[in-house]
RONUDREN-80087 format. One record per residue (C-alpha): residue number from 1; residue in one letter; x, y, z. Coordinates in Angstrom, 3 decimals, padded with zeros to 6 digits. Example, Ala and Ser with C-alpha at 12.3 -4.5 7.8 and 13.67 -1.06 7.14 Angstrom:
REM RONUDREN-80087
+-----+---+----------+----------+----------+
:   k : r :        u :        v :        w :
+-----+---+----------+----------+----------+
:   1 : A :  012.300 : -004.500 :  007.800 :
:   2 : S :  013.670 : -001.060 :  007.140 :
+-----+---+----------+----------+----------+
***
This chain:
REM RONUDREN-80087
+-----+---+----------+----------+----------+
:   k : r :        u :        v :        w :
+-----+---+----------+----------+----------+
:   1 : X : -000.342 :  002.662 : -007.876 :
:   2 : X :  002.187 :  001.553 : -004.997 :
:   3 : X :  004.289 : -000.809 : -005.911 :
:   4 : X :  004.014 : -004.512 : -004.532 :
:   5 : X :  000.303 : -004.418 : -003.785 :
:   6 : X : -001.539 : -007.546 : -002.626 :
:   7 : X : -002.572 : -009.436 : -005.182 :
:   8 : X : -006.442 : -009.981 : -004.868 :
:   9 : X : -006.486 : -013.512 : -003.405 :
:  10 : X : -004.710 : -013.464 : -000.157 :
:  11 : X : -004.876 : -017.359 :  000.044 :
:  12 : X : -003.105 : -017.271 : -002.997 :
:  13 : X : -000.491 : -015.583 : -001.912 :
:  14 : X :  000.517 : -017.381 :  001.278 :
:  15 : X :  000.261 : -020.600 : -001.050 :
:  16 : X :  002.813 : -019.142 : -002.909 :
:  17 : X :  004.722 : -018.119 : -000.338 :
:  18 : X :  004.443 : -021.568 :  001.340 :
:  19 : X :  005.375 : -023.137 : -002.050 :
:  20 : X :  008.525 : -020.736 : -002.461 :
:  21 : X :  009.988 : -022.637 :  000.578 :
:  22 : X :  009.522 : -026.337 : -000.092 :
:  23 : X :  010.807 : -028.069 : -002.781 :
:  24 : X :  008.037 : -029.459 : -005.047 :
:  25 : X :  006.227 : -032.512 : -004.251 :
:  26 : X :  005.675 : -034.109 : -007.638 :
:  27 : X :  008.141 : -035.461 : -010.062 :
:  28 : X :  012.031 : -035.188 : -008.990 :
:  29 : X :  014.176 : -031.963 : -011.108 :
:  30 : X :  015.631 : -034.497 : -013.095 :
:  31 : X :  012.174 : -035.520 : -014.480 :
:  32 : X :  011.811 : -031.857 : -015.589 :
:  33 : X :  014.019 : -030.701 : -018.514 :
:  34 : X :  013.754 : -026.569 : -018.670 :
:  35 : X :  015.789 : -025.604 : -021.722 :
:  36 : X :  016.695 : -021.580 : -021.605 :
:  37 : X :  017.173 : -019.959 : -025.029 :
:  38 : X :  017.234 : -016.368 : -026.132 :
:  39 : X :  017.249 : -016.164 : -030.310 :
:  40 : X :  017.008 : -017.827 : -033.052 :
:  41 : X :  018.246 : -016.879 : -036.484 :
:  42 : X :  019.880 : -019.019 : -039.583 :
:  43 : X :  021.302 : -015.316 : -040.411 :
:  44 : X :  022.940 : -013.897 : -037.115 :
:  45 : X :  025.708 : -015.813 : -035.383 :
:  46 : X :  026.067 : -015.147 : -032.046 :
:  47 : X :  026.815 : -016.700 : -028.285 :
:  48 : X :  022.853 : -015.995 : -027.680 :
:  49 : X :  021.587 : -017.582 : -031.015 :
:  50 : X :  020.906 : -020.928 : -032.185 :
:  51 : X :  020.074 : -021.580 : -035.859 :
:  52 : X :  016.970 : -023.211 : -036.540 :
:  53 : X :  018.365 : -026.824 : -037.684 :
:  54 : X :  020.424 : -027.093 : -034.262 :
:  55 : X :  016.758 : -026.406 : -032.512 :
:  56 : X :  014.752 : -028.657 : -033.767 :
:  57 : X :  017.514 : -030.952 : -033.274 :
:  58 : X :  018.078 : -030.561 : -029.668 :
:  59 : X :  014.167 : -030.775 : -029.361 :
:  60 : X :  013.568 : -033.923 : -031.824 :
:  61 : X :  016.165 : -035.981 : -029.779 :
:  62 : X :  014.626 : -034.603 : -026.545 :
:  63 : X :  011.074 : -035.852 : -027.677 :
:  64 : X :  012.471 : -039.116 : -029.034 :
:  65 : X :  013.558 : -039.785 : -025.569 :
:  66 : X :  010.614 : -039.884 : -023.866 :
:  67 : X :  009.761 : -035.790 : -023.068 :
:  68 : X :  006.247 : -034.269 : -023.551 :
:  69 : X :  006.867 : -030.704 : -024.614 :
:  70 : X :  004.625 : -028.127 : -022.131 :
:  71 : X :  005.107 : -024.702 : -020.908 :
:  72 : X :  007.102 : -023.731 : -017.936 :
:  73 : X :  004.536 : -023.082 : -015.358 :
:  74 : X :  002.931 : -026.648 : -016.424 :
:  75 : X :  005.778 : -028.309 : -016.422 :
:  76 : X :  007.041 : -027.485 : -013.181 :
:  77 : X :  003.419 : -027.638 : -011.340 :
:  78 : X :  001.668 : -030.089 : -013.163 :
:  79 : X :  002.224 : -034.088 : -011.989 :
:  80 : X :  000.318 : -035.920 : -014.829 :
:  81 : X :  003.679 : -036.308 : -017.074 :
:  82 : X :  006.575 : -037.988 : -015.655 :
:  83 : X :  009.020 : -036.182 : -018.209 :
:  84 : X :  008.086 : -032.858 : -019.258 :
:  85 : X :  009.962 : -030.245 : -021.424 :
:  86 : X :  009.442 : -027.119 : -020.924 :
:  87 : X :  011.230 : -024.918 : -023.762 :
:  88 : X :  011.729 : -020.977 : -022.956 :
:  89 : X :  013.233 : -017.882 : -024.570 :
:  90 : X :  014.339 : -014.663 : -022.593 :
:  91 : X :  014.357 : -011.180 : -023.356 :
:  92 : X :  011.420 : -011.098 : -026.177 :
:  93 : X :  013.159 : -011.269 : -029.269 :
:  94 : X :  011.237 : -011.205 : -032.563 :
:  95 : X :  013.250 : -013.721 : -034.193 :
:  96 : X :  011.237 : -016.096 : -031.768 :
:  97 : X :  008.100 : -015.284 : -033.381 :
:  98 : X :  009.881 : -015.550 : -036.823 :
:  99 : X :  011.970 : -019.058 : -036.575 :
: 100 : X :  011.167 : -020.386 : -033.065 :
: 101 : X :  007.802 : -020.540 : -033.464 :
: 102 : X :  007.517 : -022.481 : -036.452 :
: 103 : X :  009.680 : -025.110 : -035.364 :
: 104 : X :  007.947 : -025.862 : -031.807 :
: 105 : X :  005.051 : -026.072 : -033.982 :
: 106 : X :  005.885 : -028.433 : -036.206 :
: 107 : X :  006.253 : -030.287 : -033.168 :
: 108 : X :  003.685 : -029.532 : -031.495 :
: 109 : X :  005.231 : -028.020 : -028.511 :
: 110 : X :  003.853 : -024.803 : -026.668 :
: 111 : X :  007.202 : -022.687 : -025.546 :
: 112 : X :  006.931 : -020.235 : -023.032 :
: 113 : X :  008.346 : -016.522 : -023.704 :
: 114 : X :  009.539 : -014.413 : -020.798 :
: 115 : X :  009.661 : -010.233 : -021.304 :
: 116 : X :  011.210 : -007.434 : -019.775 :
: 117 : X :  007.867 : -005.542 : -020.422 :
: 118 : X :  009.594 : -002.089 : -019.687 :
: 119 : X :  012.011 : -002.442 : -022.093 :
: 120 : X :  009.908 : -003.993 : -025.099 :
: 121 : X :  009.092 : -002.254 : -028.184 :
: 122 : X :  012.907 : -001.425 : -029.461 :
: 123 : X :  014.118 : -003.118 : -032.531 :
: 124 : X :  013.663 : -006.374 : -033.444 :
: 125 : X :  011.501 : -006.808 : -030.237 :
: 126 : X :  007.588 : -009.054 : -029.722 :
: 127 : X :  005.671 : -006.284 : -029.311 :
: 128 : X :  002.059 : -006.981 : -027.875 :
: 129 : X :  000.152 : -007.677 : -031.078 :
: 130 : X :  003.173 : -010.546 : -031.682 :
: 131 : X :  002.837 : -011.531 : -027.566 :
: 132 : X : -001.098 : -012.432 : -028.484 :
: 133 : X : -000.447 : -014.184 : -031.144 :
: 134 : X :  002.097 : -016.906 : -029.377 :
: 135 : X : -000.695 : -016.958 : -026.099 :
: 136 : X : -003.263 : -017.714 : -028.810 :
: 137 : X : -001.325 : -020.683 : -029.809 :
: 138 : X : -001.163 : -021.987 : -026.590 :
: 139 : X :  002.286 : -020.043 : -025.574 :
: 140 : X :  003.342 : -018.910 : -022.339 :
: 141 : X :  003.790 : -015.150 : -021.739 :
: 142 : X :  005.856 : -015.004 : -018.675 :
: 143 : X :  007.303 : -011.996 : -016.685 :
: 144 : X :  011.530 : -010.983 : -017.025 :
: 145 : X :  011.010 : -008.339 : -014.895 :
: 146 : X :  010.332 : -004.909 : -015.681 :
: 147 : X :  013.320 : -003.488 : -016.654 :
: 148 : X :  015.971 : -006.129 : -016.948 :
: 149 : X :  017.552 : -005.617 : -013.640 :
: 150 : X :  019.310 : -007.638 : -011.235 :
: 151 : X :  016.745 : -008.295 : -008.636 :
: 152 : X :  019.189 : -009.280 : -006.257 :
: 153 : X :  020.726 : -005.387 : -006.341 :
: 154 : X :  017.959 : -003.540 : -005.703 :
: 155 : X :  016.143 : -002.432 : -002.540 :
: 156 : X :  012.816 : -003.847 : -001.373 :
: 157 : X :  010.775 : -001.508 : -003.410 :
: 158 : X :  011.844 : -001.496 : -006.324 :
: 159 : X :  012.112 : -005.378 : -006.419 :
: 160 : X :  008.280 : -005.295 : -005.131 :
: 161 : X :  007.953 : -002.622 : -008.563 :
: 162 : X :  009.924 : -005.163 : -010.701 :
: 163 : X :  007.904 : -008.063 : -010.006 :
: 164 : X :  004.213 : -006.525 : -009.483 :
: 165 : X :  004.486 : -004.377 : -012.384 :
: 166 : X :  005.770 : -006.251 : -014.905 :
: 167 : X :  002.680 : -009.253 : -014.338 :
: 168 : X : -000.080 : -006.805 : -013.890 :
: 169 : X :  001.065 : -005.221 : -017.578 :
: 170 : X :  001.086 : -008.938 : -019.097 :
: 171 : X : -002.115 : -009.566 : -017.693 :
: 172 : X : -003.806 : -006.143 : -018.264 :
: 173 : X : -002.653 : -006.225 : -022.288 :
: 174 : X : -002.727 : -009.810 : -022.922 :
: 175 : X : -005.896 : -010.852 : -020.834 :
: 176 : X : -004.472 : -013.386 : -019.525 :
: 177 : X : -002.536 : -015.157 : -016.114 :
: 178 : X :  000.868 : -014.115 : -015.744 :
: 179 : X :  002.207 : -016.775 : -013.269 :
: 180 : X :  005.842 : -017.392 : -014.092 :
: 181 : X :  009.409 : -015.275 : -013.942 :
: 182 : X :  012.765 : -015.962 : -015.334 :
: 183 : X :  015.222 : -013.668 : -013.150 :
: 184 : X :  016.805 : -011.699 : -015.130 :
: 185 : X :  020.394 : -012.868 : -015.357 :
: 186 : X :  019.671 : -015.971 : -013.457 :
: 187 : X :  020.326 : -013.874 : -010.276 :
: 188 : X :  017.743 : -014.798 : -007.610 :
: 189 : X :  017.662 : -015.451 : -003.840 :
: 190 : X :  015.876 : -016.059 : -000.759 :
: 191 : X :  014.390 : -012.136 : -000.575 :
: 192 : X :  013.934 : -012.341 : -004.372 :
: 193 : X :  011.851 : -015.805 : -004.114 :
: 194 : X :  009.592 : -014.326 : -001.247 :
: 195 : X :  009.088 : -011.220 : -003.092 :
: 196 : X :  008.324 : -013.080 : -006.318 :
: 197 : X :  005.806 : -015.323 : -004.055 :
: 198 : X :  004.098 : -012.133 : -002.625 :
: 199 : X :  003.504 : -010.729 : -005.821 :
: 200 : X :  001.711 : -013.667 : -007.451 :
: 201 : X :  003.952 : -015.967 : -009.432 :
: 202 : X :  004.094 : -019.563 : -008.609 :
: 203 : X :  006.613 : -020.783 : -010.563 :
: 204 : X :  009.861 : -019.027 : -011.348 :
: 205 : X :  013.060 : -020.196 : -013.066 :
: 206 : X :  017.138 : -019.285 : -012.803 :
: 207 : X :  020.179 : -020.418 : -014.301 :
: 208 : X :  021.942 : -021.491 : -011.370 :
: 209 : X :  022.616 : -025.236 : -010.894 :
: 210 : X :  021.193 : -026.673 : -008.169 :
: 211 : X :  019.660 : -030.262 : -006.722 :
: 212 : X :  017.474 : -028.777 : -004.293 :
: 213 : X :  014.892 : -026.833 : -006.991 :
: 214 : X :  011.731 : -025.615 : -005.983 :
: 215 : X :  009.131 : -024.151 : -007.994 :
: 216 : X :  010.144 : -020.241 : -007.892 :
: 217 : X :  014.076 : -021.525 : -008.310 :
: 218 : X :  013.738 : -023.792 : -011.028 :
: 219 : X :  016.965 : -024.207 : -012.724 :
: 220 : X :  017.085 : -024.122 : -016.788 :
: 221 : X :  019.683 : -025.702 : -019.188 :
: 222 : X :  021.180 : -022.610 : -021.258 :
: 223 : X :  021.746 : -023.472 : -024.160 :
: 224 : X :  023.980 : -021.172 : -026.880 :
: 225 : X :  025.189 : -021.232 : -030.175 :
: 226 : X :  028.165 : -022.839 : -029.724 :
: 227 : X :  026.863 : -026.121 : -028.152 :
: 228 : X :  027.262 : -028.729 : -030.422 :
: 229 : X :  025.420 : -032.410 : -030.462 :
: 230 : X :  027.522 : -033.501 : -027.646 :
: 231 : X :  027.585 : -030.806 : -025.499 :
: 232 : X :  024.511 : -030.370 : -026.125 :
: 233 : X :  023.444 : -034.244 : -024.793 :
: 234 : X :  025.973 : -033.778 : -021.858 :
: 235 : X :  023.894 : -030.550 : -020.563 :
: 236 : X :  020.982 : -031.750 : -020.566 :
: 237 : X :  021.248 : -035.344 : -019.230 :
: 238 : X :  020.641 : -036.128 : -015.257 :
: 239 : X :  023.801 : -036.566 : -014.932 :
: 240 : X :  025.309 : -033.468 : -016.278 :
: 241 : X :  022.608 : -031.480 : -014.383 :
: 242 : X :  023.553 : -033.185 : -011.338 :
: 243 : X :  026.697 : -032.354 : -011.629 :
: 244 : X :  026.337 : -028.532 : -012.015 :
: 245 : X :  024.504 : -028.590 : -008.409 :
: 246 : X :  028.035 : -029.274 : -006.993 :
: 247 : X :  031.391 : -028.432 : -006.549 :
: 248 : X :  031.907 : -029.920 : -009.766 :
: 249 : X :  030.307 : -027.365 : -011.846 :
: 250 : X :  033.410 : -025.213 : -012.699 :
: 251 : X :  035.125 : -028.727 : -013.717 :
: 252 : X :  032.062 : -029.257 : -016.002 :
: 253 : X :  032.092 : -025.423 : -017.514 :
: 254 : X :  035.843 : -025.819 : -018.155 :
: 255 : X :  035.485 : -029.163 : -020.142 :
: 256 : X :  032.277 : -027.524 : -021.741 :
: 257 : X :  034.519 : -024.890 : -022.944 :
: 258 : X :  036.873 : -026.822 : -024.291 :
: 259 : X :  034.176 : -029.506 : -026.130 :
: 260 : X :  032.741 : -025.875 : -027.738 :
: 261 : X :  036.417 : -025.000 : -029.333 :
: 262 : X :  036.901 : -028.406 : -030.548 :
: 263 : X :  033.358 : -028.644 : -032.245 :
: 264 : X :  033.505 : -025.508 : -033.966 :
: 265 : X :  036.941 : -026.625 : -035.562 :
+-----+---+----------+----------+----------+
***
């Protein structure tokens, strides 16, 4: 198979690739909370994981406020809900299965899971039985490329072989669409949203901040371990997300920083 094929609907892809240019039509970015996670554990402490308490937390307050919890691809493309929440997790971890998943749940919140499908499989991975499972429950199963890399360092082919790949396995194993991508590292740009575009995803999200967000360079909220309650409501409020789209976003990661060490005395 060459890498970067058409996808089978040509009018699907110049839709895409139309779409990849403009900045969505419906509800404004601020009306569309994307929360990026990786783990969860109440065991492991680490940068990358969030216990299970501070998660339901951070979702619970979200709700309260107003948010209907969806997946990423509906929550970027659909117009029916003024606030939507869309809550993902990079990178495919198990623990997501094991303490994420119950939580969204109980709250009745689909959360979308993004793979590196070349790299799945190792310890303490989703494997595919675990990826059907979540889709069954109404999860999204969304592409992290193939192998992890940063799209914006590599040639044309291999980006095509990143992106094509990666949603054809989903699809082909899970039987079902594969229409989203996180970029790996948050590290997109124009060549990587065209490619994205031309190999069937219409939605794709980063972690770079932005006020100009389209739907394949939707910027997510990270949100880490260390974030505590008020860091926590700073990051995710208009106005703190607003503020990361400007020159003020090294400002903001310095004070963030500094909120982190204070909350963890």
């Amino acid at each position: 198979m060459r890498s970067g094929r058409p996808i089978s609907s040509r009018e699907h892809v110049n839709l895409t690739l139309e779409m990849s240019l403009q900045p969505s039509a419906a509800a404004g970015v601020h009306d569309r909370l994307v929360l990026g996670y990786h783990g969860v554990s109440d065991t492991v402490s680490s940068q990358l994981i969030v216990s299970t308490e501070a998660l339901r937390r951070q979702l619970v307050k979200l709700l309260d406020s107003g948010y209907v919890g969806t997946t990423f691809n509906r929550a970027v493309l659909d117009p029916s809900v003024s606030l939507r929440l869309a809550v993902t997790f990079d990178d495919g971890e198990r623990n997501v299965l094991e303490h994420a998943f119950p939580v969204l749940s109980e709250l009745g919140i689909p959360g979308t899971v993004f793979v590196p499908v070349g790299v799945m499989a190792g310890p303490g991975q989703l494997d595919w039985d675990e990826l059907a499972r979540l889709a069954a429950a109404g999860w999204e199963i969304g592409s992290h490329s193939l192998s992890h890399a940063r799209l914006t360092h590599v040639d044309d082919d291999a980006l095509d072989h990143e992106l094509y790949s990666s949603r054809e396995a989903i699809e082909d194993k899970l039987g079902r669409p594969c229409r989203s991508i996180a970029y790996p590292y948050g590290a997109f740009d124009e060549r990587v949203r065209a490619a994205a575009a031309r190999a069937g995803y219409t939605a794709g999200c980063t972690t770079a901040g932005t006020l100009r967000a389209d739907v394949l360079g939707w910027p997510r909220v990270g949100v880490d371990g260390n974030d505590g309650r008020v860091l926590f409501r700073l990051k995710t409020s208009k106005l703190g997300r607003s503020l990361r789209g400007t020159a003020l976003r090294d400002p903001c990661d310095h004070a963030g920083r500094v909120i982190r060490r204070l909350s963890v005395r």
